[in-house]
C-alpha positions as CSV (number, residue, x, y, z in Angstrom):
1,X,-8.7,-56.1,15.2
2,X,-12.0,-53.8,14.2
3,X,-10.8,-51.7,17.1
4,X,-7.5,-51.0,15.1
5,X,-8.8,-50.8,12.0
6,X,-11.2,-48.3,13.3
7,X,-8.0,-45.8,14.5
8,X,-6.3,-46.4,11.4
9,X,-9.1,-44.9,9.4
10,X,-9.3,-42.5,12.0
11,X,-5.2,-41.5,11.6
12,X,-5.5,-41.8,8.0
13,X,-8.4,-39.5,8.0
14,X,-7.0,-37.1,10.1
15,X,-3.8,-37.1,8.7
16,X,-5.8,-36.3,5.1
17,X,-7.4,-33.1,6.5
18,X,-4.2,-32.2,7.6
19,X,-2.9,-32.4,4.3
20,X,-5.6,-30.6,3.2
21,X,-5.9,-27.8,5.5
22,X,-2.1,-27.3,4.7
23,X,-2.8,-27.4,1.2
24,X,-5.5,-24.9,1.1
25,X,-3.7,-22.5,3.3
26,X,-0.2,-22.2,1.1
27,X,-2.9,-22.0,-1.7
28,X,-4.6,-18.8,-0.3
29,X,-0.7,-18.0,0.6
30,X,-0.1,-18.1,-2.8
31,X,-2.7,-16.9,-4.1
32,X,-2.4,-13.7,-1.3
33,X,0.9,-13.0,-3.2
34,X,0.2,-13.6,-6.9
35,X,-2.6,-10.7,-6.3
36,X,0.1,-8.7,-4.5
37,X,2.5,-9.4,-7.3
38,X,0.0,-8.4,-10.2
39,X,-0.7,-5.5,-8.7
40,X,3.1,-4.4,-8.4
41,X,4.5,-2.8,-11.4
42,X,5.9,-0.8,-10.1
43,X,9.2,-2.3,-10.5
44,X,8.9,-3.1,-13.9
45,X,8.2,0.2,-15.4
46,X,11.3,1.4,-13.0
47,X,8.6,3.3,-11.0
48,X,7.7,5.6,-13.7
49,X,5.1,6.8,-15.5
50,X,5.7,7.9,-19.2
51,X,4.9,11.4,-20.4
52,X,4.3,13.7,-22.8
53,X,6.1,17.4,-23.5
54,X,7.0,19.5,-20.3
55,X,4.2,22.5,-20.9
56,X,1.3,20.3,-21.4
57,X,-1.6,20.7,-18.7
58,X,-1.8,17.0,-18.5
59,X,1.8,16.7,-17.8
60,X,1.4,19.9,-14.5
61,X,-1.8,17.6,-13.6
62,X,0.3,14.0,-13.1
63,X,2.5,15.7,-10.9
64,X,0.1,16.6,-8.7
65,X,-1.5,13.5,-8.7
66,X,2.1,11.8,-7.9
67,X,1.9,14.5,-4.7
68,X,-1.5,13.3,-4.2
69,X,-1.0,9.6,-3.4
70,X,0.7,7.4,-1.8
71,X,1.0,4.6,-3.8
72,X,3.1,7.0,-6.0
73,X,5.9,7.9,-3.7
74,X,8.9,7.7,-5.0
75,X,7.5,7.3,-8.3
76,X,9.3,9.8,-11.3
77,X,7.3,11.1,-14.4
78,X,9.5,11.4,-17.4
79,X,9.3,14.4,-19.7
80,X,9.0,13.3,-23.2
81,X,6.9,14.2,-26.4
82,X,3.5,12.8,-27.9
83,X,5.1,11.1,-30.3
84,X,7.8,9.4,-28.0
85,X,5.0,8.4,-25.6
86,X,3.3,7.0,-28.6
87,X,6.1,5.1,-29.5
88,X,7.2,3.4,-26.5
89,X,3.7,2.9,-25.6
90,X,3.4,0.9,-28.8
91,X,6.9,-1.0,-28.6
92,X,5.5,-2.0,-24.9
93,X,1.8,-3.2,-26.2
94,X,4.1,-5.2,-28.8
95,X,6.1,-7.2,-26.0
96,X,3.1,-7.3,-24.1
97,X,5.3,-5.4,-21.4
98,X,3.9,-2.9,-18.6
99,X,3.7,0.4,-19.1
100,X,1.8,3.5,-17.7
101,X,1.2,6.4,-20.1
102,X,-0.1,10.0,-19.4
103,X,-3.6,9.5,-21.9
104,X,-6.2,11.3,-23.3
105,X,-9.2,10.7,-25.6
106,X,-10.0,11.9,-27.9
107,X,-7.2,10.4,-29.4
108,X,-6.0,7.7,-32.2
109,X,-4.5,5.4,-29.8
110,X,-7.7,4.2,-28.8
111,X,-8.6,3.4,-31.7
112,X,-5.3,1.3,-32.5
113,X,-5.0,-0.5,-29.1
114,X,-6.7,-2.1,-26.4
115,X,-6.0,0.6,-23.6
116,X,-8.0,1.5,-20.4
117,X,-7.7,4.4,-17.7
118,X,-7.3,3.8,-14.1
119,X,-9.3,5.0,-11.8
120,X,-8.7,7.9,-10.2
121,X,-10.2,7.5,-6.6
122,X,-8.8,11.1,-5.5
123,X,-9.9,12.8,-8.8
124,X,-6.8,14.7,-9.0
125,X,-7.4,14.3,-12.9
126,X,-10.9,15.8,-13.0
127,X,-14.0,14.2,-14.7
128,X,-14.6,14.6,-18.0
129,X,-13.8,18.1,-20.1
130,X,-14.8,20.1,-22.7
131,X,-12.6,21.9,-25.5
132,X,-13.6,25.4,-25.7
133,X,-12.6,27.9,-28.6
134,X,-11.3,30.9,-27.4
135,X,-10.5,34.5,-29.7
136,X,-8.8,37.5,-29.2
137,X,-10.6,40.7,-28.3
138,X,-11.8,42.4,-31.1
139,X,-12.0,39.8,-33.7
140,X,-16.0,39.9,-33.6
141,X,-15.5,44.1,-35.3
142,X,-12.2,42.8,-36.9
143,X,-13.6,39.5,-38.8
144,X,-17.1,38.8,-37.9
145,X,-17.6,36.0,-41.1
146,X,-15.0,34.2,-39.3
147,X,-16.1,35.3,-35.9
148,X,-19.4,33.5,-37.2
149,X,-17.6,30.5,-38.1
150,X,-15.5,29.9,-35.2
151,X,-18.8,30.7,-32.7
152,X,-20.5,27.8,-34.4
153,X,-18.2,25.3,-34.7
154,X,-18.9,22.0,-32.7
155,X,-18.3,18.6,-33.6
156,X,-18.3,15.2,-31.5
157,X,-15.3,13.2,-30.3
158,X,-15.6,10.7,-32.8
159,X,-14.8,13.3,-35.3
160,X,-11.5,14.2,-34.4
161,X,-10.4,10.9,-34.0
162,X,-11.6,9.5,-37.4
163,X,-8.9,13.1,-38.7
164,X,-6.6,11.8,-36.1
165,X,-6.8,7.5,-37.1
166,X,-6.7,8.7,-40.9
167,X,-3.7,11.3,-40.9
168,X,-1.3,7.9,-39.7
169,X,-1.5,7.0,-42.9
170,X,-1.5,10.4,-44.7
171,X,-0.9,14.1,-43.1
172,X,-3.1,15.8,-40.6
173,X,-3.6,18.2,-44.1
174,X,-5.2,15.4,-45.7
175,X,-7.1,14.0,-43.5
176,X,-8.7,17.1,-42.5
177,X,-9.5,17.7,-46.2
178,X,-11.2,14.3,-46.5
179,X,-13.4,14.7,-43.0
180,X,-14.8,18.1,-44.6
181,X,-15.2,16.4,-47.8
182,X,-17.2,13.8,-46.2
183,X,-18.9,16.0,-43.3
184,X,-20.7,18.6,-45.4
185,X,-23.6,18.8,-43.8
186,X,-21.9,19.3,-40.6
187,X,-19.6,22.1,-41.5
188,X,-23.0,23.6,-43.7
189,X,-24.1,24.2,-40.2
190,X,-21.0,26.2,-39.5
191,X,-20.7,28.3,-43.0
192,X,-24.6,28.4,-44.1
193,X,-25.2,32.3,-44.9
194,X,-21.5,33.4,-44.0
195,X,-20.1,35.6,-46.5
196,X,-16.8,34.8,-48.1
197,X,-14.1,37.3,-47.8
198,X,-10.8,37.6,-49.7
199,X,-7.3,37.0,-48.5
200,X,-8.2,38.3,-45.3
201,X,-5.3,36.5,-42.8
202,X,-6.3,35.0,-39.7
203,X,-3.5,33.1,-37.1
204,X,-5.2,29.5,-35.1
205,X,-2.7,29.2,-32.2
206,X,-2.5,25.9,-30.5
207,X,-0.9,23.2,-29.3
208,X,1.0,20.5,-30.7
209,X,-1.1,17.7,-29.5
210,X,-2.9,15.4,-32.2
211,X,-6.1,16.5,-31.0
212,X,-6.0,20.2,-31.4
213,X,-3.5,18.9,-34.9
214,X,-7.3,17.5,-35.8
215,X,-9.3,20.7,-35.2
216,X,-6.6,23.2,-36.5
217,X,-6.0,21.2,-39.6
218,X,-10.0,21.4,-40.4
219,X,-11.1,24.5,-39.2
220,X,-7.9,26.0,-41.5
221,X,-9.4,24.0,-44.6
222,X,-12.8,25.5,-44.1
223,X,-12.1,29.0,-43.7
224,X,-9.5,28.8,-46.5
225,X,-13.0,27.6,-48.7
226,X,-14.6,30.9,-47.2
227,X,-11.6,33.4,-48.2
228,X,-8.7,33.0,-45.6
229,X,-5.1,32.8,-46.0
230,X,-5.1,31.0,-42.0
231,X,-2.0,30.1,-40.1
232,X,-1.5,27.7,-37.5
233,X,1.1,28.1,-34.5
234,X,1.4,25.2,-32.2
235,X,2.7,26.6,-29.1
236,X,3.4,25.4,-25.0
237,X,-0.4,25.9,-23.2
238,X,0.6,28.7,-21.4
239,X,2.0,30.8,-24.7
240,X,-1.6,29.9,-26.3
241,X,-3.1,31.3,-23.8
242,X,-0.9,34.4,-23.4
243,X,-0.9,34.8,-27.4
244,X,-5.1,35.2,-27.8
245,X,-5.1,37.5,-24.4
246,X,-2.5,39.8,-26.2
247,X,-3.7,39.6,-29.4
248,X,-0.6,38.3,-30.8
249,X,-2.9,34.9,-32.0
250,X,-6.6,35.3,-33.3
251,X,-8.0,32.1,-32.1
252,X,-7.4,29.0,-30.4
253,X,-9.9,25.9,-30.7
254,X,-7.3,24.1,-28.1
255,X,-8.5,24.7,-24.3
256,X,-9.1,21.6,-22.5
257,X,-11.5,22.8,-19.4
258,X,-12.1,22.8,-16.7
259,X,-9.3,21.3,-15.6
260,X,-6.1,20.5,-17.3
261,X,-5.9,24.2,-18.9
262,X,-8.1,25.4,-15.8
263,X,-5.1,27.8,-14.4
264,X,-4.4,29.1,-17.4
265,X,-8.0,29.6,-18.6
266,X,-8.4,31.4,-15.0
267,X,-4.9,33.8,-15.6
268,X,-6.1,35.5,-18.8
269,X,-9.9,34.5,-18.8
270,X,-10.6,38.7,-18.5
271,X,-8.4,39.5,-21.7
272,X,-10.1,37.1,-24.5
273,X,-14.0,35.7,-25.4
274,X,-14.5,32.3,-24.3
275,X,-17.0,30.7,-27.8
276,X,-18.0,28.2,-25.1
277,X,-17.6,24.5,-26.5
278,X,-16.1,22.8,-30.0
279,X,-16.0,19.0,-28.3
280,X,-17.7,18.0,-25.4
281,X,-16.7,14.4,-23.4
282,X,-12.9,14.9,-23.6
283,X,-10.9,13.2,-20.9
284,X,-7.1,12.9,-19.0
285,X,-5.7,9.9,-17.4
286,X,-2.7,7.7,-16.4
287,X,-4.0,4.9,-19.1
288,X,-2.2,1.5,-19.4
289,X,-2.7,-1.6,-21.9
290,X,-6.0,-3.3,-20.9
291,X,-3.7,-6.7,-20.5
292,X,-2.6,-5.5,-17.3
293,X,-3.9,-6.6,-14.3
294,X,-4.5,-4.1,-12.5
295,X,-8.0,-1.0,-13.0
296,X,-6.9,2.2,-10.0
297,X,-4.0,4.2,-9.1
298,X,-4.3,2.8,-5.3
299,X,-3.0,-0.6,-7.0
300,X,-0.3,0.2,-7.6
301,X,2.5,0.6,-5.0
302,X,5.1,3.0,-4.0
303,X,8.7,2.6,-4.7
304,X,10.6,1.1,-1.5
């Protein structure tokens, strides 16, 4: 009787571990799939990564990086605007839905939302830029109070995005105004001893990002206290560039280097000053909502 007692603890034991060992290894089954599943979004976002307009840099700079890597193949970018990113990057964050955005800060949206870049193993995105202020040939003879101006202009990335944050709620105008208003000692370091001139027209071309909306709008405002009647044309990269090298356009405060404007920077470099830089610590991305489980471009996975 001990004896089979004995071999039915034995069976029962054995037939627990079994259960067990079953259990554990449909567990690390399932668990095996629920990481390869999280890391799959592919699908959901129809294997495509939202854009911005056609001429940016940024936009010339994801489609090499879709070139560059595997998990991207057979992945599309689609060719929108900022503002149509912006928006269906905000109806997705609202739905807590997946979504994969062409980024860059400085910028607004990280301010409003909980957003992350992946990482970009291959660095087809570069490391982190400068904005450089570039002018036309001749504008230190032709305007050197503005020349002056433009040469010491700087200012940090938290800046621009308290002009960008504020002009959602009012115009880039406005909120330019009320950063110079509030910055004085910044932009004294800028004007101090720079004589005012009168009516004396000056053209800012750049690009119709947020960003460069920021430092148009208040480097406009402050020359217009020193004298200027100032224009600002928002152009496609390559026509900024082509406009200061030609003299068509006086200045541009918009070059993201050395990277994403890096070939065009490189085309005309020999026909305009580079002022050096306005913004250090500027970066580009693929940049998704921080709910999303998933932190490189390797994650994801290319389209079958």
């Amino acid at each position: 009787m001990e004896k089979l007692k004995s071999i039915g603890i034995t069976l029962g034991l054995s037939f627990s571990l079994l259960l067990a060992g079953c259990g554990d290894e449909e567990e690390a089954k399932d668990n095996g799939n629920a990481g390869e599943d999280t890391a799959n979004y592919g699908e959901e976002v129809g294997y495509t990564i939202t854009g911005i307009e056609p001429g940016a840099g940024m936009m010339g700079l994801t489609h090499d990086t879709l070139d560059e890597y595997d998990s991207l193949e057979g992945w599309d970018l689609s060719e929108s605007s900022t503002a149509g990113m912006l928006i269906e990057l905000g109806e997705a964050i609202k739905n807590e839905e997946p979504i994969i955005v062409t980024g860059w800060n400085p910028h607004w949206m990280f301010a409003s939302y909980d957003l992350k870049y992946l990482e970009d193993p291959k660095g087809t995105f570069g490391e982190v830029e400068n904005i450089n202020t570039i002018v036309r040939n001749g504008l230190e003879e032709d305007m050197p109070n503005a020349y002056e101006i433009l040469d010491r202009f700087y200012w940090e990335p938290e800046d621009m995005e308290t002009v960008m944050f504020d002009a959602q709620d009012t115009s880039f105008e406005e909120a330019a105004k009320k950063w110079v208003e509030e910055n004085q000692d910044k932009v004294s370091e800028w004007t101090e001893g720079v004589e005012k001139v009168e009516g004396k027209e000056i053209e800012i071309t750049s690009t119709p990002w947020e960003s460069e909306l920021a430092s148009g709008e208040v480097m406009k405002y402050v020359l217009e206290q020193q004298g200027y009647q100032v224009t600002i044309t928002p152009v496609d990269p390559a026509i900024m560039f082509q406009s200061i090298a030609s003299g068509e356009g006086d200045v541009s405060l918009a070059p993201w280097l050395p990277v994403t404007h890096g070939a065009f920077f490189e085309q005309y470099e020999d026909d305009f000053i580079d002022l050096g830089e306005n913004l250090t610590g500027a970066r580009v991305g693929l940049v998704v909502p921080e709910y999303m489980d998933i932190d490189s471009i390797e994650d994801l996975q290319p389209k079958e």
